[in-house]
Backbone as CSV, one residue per row, in Angstrom:
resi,resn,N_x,N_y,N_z,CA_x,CA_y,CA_z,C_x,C_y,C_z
1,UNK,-45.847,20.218,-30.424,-46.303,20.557,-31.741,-45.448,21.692,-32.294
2,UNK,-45.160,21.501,-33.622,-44.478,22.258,-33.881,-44.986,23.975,-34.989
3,UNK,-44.703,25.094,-34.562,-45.705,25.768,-34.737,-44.734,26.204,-36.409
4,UNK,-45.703,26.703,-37.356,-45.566,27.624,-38.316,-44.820,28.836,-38.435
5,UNK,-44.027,29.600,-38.140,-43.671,30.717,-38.132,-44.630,31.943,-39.442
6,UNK,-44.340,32.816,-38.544,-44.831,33.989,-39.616,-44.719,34.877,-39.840
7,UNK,-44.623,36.326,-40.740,-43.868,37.209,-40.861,-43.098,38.107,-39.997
8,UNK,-44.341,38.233,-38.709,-43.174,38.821,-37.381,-42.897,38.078,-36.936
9,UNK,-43.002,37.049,-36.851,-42.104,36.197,-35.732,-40.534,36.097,-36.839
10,UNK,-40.309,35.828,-38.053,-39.267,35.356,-38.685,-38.513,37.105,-38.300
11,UNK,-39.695,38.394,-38.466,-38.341,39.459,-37.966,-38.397,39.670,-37.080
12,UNK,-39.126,39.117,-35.587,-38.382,39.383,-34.544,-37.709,38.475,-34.256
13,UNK,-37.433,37.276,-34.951,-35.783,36.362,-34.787,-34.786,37.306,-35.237
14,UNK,-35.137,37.950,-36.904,-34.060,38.444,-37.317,-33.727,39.803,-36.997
15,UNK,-34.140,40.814,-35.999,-34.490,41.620,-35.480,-32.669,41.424,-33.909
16,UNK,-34.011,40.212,-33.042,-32.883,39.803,-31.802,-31.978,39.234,-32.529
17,UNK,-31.834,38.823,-33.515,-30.512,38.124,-34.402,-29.235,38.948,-34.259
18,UNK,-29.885,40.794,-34.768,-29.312,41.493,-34.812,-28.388,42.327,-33.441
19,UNK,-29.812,42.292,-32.503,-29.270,42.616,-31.535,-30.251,42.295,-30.274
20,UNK,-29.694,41.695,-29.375,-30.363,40.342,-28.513,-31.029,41.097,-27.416
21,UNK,-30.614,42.735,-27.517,-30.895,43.486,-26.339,-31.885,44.373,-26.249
22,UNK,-32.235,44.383,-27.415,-33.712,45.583,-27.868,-34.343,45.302,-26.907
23,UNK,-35.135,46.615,-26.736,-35.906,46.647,-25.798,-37.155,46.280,-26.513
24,UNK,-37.968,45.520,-25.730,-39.401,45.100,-26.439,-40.381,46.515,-26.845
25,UNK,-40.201,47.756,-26.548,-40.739,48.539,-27.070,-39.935,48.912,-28.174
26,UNK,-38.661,49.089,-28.715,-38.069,49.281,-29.921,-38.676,48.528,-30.580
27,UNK,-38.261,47.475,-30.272,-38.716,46.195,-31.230,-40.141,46.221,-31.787
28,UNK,-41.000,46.386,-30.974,-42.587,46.171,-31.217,-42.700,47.425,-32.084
29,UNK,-41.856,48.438,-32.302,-42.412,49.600,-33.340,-41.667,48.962,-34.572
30,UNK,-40.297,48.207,-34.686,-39.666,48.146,-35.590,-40.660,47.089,-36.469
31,UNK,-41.344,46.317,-35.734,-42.028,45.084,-36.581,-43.838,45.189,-36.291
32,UNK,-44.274,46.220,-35.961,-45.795,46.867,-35.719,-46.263,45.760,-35.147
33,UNK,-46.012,45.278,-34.018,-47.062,44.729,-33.194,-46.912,45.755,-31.317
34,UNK,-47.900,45.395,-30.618,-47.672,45.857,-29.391,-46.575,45.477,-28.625
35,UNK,-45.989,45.994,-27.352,-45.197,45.391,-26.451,-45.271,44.162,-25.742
36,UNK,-46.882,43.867,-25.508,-47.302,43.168,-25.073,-47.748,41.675,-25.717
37,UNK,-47.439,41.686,-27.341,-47.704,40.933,-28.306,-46.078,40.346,-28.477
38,UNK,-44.987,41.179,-28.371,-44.047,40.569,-28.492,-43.189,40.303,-27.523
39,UNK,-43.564,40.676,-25.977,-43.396,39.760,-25.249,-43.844,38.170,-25.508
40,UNK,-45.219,37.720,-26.000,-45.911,36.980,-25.633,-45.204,35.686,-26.865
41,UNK,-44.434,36.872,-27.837,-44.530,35.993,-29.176,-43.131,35.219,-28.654
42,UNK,-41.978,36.263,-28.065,-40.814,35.943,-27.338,-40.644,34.718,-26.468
43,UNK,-41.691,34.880,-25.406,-42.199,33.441,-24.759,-42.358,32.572,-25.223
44,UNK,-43.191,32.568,-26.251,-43.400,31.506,-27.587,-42.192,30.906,-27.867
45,UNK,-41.562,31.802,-28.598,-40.463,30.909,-29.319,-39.224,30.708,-28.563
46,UNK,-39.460,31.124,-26.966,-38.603,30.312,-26.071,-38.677,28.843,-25.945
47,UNK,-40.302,28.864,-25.837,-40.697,27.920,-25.331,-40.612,26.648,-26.412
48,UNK,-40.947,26.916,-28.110,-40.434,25.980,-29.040,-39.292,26.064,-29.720
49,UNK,-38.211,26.617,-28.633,-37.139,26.261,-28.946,-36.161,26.722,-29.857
50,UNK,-36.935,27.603,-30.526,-36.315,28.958,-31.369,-35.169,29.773,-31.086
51,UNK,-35.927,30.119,-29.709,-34.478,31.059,-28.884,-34.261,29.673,-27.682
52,UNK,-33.113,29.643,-27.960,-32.411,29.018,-26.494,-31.699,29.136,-25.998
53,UNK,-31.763,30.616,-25.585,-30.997,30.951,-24.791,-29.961,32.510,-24.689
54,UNK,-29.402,33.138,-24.167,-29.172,33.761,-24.261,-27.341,33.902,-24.013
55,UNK,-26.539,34.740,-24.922,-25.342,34.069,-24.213,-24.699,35.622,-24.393
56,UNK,-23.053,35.723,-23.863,-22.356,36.914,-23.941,-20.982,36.210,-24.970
57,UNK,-20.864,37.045,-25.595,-19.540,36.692,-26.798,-18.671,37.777,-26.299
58,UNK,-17.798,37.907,-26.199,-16.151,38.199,-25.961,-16.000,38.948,-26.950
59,UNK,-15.777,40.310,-26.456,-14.842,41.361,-27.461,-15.555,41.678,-28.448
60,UNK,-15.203,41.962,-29.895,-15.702,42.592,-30.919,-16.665,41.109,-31.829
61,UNK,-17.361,40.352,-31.379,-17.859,39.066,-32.111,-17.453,38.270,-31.916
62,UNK,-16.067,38.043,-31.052,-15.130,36.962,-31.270,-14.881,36.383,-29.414
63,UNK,-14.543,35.286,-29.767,-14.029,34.850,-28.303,-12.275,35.936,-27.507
64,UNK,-12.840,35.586,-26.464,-12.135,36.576,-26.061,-10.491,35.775,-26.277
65,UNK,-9.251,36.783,-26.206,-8.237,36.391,-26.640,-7.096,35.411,-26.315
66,UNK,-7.674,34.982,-25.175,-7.001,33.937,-24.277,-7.892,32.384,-24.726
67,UNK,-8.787,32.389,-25.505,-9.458,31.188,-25.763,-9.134,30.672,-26.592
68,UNK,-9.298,29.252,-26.557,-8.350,28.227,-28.117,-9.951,27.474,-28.205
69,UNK,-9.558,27.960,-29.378,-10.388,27.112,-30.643,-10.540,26.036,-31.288
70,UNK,-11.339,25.063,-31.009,-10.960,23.997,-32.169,-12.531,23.080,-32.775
71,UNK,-12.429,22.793,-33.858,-13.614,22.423,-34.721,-13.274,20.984,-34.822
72,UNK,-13.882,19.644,-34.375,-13.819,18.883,-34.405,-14.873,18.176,-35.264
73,UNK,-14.345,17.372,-36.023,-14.917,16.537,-37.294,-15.630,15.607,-36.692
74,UNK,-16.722,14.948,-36.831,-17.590,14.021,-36.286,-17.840,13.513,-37.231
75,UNK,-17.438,11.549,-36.942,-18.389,10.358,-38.191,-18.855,9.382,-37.071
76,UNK,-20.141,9.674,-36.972,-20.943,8.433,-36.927,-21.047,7.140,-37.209
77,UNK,-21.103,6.388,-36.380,-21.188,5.275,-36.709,-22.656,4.623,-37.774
78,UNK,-23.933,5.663,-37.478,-25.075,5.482,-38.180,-25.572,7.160,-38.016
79,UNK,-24.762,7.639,-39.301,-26.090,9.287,-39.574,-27.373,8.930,-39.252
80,UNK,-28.051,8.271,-39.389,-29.793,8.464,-39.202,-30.106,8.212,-38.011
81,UNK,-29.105,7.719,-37.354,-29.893,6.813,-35.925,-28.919,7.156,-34.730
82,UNK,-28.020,8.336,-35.088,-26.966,8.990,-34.127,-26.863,10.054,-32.851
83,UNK,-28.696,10.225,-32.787,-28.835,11.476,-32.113,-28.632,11.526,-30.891
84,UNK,-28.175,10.024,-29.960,-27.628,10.199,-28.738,-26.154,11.016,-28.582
85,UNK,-25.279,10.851,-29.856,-24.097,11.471,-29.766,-24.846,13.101,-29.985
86,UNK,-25.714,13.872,-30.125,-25.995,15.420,-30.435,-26.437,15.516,-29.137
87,UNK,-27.073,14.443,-28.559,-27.753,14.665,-26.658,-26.577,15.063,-25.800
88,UNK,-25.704,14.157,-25.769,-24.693,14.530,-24.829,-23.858,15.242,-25.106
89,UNK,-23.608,15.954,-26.567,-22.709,17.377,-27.091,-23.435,18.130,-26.108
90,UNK,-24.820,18.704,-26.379,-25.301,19.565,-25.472,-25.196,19.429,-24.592
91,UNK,-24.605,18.796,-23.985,-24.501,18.630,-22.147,-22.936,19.332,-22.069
92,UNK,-22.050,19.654,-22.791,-20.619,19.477,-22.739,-21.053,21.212,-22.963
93,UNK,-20.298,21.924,-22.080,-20.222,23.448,-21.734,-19.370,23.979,-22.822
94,UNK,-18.411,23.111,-23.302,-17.421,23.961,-24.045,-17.827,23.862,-25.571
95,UNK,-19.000,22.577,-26.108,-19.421,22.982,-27.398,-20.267,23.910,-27.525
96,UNK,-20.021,25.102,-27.893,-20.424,26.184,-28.474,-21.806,25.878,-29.621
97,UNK,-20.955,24.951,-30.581,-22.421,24.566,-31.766,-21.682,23.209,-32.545
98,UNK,-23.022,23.204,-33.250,-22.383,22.103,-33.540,-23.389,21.528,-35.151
99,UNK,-22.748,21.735,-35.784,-23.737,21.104,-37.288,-23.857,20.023,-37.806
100,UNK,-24.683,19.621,-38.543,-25.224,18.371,-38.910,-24.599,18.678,-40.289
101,UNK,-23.949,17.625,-41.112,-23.118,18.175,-42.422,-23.508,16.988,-43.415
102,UNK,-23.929,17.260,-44.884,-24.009,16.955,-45.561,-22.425,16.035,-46.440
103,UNK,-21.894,15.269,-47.041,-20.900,14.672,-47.416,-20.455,14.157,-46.574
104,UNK,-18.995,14.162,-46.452,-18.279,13.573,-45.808,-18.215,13.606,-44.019
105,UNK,-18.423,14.774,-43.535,-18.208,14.548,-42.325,-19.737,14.178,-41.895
106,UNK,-20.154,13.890,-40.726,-21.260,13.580,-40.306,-21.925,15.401,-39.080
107,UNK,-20.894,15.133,-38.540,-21.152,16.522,-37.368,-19.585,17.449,-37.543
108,UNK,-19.614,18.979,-37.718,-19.157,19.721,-37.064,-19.289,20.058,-35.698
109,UNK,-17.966,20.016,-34.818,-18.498,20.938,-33.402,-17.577,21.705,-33.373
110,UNK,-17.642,23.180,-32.817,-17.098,23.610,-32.798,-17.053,23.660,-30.827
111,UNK,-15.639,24.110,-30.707,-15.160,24.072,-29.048,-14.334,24.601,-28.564
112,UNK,-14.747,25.618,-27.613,-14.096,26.788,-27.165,-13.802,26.134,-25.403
113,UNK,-12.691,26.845,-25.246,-12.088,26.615,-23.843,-10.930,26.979,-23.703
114,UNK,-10.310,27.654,-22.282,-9.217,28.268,-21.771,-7.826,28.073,-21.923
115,UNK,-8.402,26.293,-21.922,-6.429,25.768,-21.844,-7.070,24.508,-22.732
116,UNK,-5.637,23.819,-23.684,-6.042,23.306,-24.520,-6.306,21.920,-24.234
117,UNK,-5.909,21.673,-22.551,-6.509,20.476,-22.299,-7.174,20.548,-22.002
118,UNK,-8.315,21.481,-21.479,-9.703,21.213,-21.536,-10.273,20.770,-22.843
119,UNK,-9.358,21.306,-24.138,-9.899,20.711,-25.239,-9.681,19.529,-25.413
120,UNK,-8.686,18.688,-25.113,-8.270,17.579,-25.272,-8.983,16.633,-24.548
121,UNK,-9.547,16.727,-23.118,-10.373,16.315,-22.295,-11.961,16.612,-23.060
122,UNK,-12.623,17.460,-23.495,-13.764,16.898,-24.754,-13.175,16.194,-25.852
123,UNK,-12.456,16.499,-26.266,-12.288,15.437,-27.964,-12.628,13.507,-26.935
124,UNK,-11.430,13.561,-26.003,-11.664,12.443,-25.516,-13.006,12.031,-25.313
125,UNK,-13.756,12.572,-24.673,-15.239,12.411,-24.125,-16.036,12.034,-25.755
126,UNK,-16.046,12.873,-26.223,-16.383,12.763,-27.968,-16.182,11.285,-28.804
127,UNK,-14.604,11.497,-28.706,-14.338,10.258,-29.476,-14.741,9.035,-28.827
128,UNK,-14.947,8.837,-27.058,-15.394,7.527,-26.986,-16.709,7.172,-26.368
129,UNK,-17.476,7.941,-27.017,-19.104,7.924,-27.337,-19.316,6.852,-28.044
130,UNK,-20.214,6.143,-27.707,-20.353,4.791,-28.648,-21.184,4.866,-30.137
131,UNK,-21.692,5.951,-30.337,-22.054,6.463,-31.541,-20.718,6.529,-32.182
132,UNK,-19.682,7.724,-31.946,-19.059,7.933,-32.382,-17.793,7.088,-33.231
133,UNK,-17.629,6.918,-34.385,-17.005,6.135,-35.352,-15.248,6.405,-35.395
134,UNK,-15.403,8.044,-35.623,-13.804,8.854,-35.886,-13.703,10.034,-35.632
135,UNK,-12.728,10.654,-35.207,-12.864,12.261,-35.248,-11.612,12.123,-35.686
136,UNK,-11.780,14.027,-36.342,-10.827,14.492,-36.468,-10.744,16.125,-36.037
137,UNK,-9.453,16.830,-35.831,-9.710,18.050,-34.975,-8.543,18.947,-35.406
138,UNK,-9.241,20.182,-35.518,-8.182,21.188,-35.696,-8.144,22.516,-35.475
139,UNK,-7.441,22.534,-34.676,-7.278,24.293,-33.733,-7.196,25.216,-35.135
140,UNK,-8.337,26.322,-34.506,-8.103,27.701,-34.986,-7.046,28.797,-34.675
141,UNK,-6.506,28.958,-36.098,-5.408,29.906,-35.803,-5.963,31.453,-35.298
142,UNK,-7.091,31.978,-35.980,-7.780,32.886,-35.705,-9.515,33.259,-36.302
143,UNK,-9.821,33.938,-36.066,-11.667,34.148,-36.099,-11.058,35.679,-37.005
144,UNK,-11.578,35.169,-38.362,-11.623,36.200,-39.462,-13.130,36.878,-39.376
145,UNK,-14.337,36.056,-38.831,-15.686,36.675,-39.333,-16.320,36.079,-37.920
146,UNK,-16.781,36.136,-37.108,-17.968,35.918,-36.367,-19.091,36.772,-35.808
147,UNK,-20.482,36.223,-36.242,-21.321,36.535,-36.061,-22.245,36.571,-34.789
């Protein structure tokens, strides 16, 4: 079931948004509930999927400097009925994220990894998904903004 959100819960997303490490007593003064309330609320929105997970980013926001980048274009063979190709993205370590896109493309993924044939070894995996229709792919020269 899928729950409602509500005013603290939307700022203690946007709260850990900010910074993933607060301590649950910072936090519980910054958004007036107890410690013990936002543990409980934390659990919560582990558990529906809100937070999933916890991760470490490289350097100042950005992947660290030895990593290649690349955003691969996803078309479906059927947008509405494609969600086995989003099942097995999540299984693949090196997609980072991955969006559902309005117009022309069907999925953004974005895909981080060491050497660029590890990238080349997902696009492959990607492109011959039987969902999958076409890709297209293109290395980042550099990370101007990450959040």
């Amino acid at each position: 079931m899928k729950r409602i959100l509500d005013r603290a819960d939307e700022r203690i997303l946007a709260e850990l948004t900010k910074n993933a490490r607060i301590a649950h007593a910072e936090l519980a003064a910054k958004v007036s509930l107890s410690r013990n309330a936002i543990r409980q609320r934390i659990d919560r929105l582990e558990r529906d999927g809100l937070i999933q997970g916890y991760t470490i980013v490289a350097g100042e926001g950005r992947p660290a400097a030895s990593t290649i980048v690349a955003m691969m274009f996803v078309y479906r063979h059927d947008r509405m009925r494609g969600g086995d190709v989003v099942h097995v993205l999540r299984r693949i370590r090196e997609v980072v994220s991955c969006d559902v896109m309005s117009g022309e493309f069907d999925l953004v993924v974005r895909v981080e990894a060491v050497e660029a044939d590890r990238i080349r070894q997902v696009w492959q995996e990607i492109s011959a998904l039987p969902g999958v229709r076409d890709t297209l792919t293109a290395f980042a020269l550099s990370s101007m903004i990450r959040r």
